[in-house]
C-alpha positions, 0 to 999 in steps of 0.5 A: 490525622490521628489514627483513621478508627480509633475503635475502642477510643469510646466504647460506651459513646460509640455505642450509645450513638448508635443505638440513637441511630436506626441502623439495619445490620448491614449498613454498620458503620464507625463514628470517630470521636477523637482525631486530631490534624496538624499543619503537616496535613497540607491538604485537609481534604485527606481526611475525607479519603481516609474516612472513606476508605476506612469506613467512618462516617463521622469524626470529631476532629480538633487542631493540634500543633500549628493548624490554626483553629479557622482553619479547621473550622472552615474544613469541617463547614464544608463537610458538616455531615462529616466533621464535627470541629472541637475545641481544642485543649492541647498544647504549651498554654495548657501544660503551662496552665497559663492565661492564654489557655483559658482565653483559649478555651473561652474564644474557641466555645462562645465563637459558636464554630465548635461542637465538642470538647477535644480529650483533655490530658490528665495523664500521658507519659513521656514520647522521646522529644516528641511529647512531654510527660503530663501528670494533671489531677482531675480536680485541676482549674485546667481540667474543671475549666474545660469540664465546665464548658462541655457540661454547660454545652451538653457535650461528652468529656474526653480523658487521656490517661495512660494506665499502662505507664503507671506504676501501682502507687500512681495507678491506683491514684489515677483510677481513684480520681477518675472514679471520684470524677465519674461519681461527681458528675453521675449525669454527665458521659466521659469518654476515656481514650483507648479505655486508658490502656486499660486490661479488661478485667480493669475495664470491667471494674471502672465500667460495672459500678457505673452501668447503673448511669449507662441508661440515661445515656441510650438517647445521648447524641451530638448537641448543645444544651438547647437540643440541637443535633449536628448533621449526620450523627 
């Protein structure tokens, strides 16, 4: 499991998920909105221990490496109060834009099982051997693909990008396509993992222009396009 609390992961999500909630001041709680499990986690039931012990209540959790989507699914159907199963984005169909993604994509929504879209890379610099660079414009088929299904499902969209690898010219290229994204689909929450790396006053100019949207967001919760509200969120 990828980081037990991811705090900032979704500033303005978390927050608008807890002002949908009646929450009294002394049961502050956290809601994960971006885990990911792999097969080395051999026992999943680890998961629920660390969200114990650290507090969450809630985590969106997805696959990666070689868990298999099923089971995945069958852990969170045993606790749907606490996981929340999303669709899984990453991974070699993905970085090779091939068929096999958007089938991927495809059988993972209209199967029913999943209820969030996992983050979509756009930027995510090069770790060693252990992760390959990833430099995806926002307007990209893979991205749009994935987009287009939490749109249609009424799910938040999670971004990666990691301004703090950018240099000025590659920087200011990713934060004007994010902000033409943000501004295309005015009505729709994104959510930008660790603010992107992004220092505050860079937070506050991405935020502030679009603070005007953040009221239609106050009764956001966890659901599809015809209303239903997962457990426990």
């Amino acid at each position: 499991m990828r980081g037990r609390i991811q705090s900032v992961i979704a500033m303005i999500f978390v927050l608008v998920l807890l002002q949908s909630i009646n929450v009294k001041a002394d049961t502050l709680y956290f809601i994960d909105s971006h885990s990911q499990v792999d097969h080395k986690i051999t026992n999943l039931e680890k998961i629920i221990k660390l969200m114990k012990k650290g507090g969450v209540r809630h985590t969106i959790l997805s696959a990666r490496g070689q868990l298999k989507g099923k089971d995945l699914t069958k852990f969170a159907s045993k606790y749907p109060n606490k996981i929340t199963p999303a669709v899984r984005t990453k991974g070699k169909p993905y970085d090779r834009g091939s068929p096999k993604y958007y089938k991927m994509l495809k059988q993972q929504v209209t199967s029913g099982q999943y209820f969030a879209m996992a983050e979509t890379l756009l930027y995510h610099a090069k770790k060693g051997n252990k992760a390959p660079e990833y430099d995806v414009k926002p307007d990209d088929k893979r991205v749009v693909t994935a987009l287009n299904y939490a749109i249609d499902k009424g799910w938040p969209f999670v971004i990666h990008i990691e301004f703090g690898a950018l240099d000025g010219k590659k920087k200011k290229r990713f934060m004007s396509s994010l902000k033409g994204l943000l501004n295309k689909y005015p009505e729709q929450p994104f959510v930008l993992t660790h603010m992107g790396q992004l220092k505050s006053n860079d937070c506050q100019q991405l935020i502030n222009p679009l603070c005007q949207h953040t009221c239609r967001l106050k009764n956001l919760v966890l659901g599809d396009k015809n209303g239903k509200i997962y457990p426990g969120i």
